[in-house]
C-alpha positions, 0 to 999 in steps of 0.5 A: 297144302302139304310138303311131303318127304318122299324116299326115292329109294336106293337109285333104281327108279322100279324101287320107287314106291307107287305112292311116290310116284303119283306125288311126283307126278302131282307135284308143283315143285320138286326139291330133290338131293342132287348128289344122291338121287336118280335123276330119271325120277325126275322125269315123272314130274308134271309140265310146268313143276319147278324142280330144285337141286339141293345140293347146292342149297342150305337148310333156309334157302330149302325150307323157303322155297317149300314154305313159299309154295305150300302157303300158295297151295302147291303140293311140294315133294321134299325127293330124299334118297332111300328111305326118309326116316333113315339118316335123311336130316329131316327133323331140322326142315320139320321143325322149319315148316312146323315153326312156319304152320306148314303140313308134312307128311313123309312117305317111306321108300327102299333104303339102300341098306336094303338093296345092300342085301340084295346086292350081297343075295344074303338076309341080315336076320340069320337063325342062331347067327345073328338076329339083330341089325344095327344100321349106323355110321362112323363119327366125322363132321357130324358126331357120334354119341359116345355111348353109340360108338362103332367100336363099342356097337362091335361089341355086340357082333351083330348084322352091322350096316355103315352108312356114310363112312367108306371115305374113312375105311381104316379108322371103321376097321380100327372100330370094327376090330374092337368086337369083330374077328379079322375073319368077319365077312365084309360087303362094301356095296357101291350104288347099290341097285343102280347100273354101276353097283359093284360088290367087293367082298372081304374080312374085316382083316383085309377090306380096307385094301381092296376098298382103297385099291377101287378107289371107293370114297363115297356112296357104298356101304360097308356090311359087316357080320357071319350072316355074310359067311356060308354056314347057315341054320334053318329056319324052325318056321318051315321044318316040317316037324314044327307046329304053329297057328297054320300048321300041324307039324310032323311027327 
């Protein structure tokens, strides 16, 4: 059988992919990330699935119990949060069914830098303000190539998601001063999508503060960029004076 890597999404159980859903509700054992998953989703499984919490297990005892139950034929859902090919640490449980001759599969599902967006009611993608996004995270325990440094993606005064860094909010702002203005709009968006979502807005000058004085140390992402900010362009895609492929424009 196949192990597949569902994404979960970003904590609400709506955002679950119908794909998703009908391998949870397939699955004969379910190995799921403890500490970032919503536990209602759990409630999909069949009677009799095996359900695992990773968070207290390595890559080997993960990998072992996957193993075991696809070479018996078992349908494994490998449950990730947000979406699997989005800092999800899958290449190393890949290589581990790979070596083992094991089938996977991986089944995209709503990252939270999406829901981020949603919570903030903004589009990262900004006519003439900004048209590039770059999703990244401060270097800690796991590093960070140097070329790809936040200080040095600053630079480039894009749409910026920062994954797994609010713990560290002065050394981001530290980065972030390196190419954006202390008047960028910042989003720090905690559980975004679920009950507890909570939006603090700030600059890149004053957000390390407020992140502190909430006491946000873990779960949130830091948005960063003028696609933030009010003034906005439109669109040419709709201006009725633009002609495309379905449309005649007005004169």
């Amino acid at each position: 059988m196949t192990v597949y890597f569902v994404g979960s999404g970003p904590g609400d159980p709506d955002l679950l992919t119908l794909k998703g859903e009908r391998l949870l509700k397939e699955a004969d054992l379910i190995v799921y990330a403890g500490s970032l998953v919503n536990p209602e989703l759990l409630g999909k499984a069949k009677q009799g699935c095996r359900v695992l919490d990773s968070s207290g297990m390595h890559l080997e005892q993960i990998c072992t119990e996957m193993i075991g139950c696809s070479v018996k034929g078992g349908l494994v859902v490998r449950l990730q949060s947000g979406d699997p090919g989005i800092f999800g640490a899958l290449r190393e449980q890949m290589k581990f069914l790979t070596d083992a001759g094991v089938e996977y599969k991986m089944v995209p599902g709503v990252s939270s830098f999406s829901a981020a967006a949603a919570a903030v009611g903004r589009e990262y993608t900004l006519p003439e303000i900004s048209q590039t996004i770059i999703l990244t995270r401060l270097a800690g325990r796991t590093p960070v190539p140097a070329e790809q440094a936040l200080g040095k993606l600053a630079a480039h005064k894009a749409s910026m998601a920062i994954f797994l860094s609010v713990g560290m909010i002065d050394d981001v702002v530290n980065e972030l001063k390196r190419g954006y203005a202390d008047t960028t709009p910042v989003a720090v968006v905690y559980k975004a999508s679920w009950p507890q979502e909570k939006v603090i807005d700030g600059t890149v000058g004053d957000i390390a503060e407020k992140v502190k004085a909430a006491g946000l140390k873990l779960s949130a992402l830091i948005l960063v960029g003028d696609f933030l900010g009010d003034p906005i362009s439109a669109s040419k895609l709709y201006d009725r004076s633009f002609s495309h492929g379905f449309r005649e424009g007005e004169k």
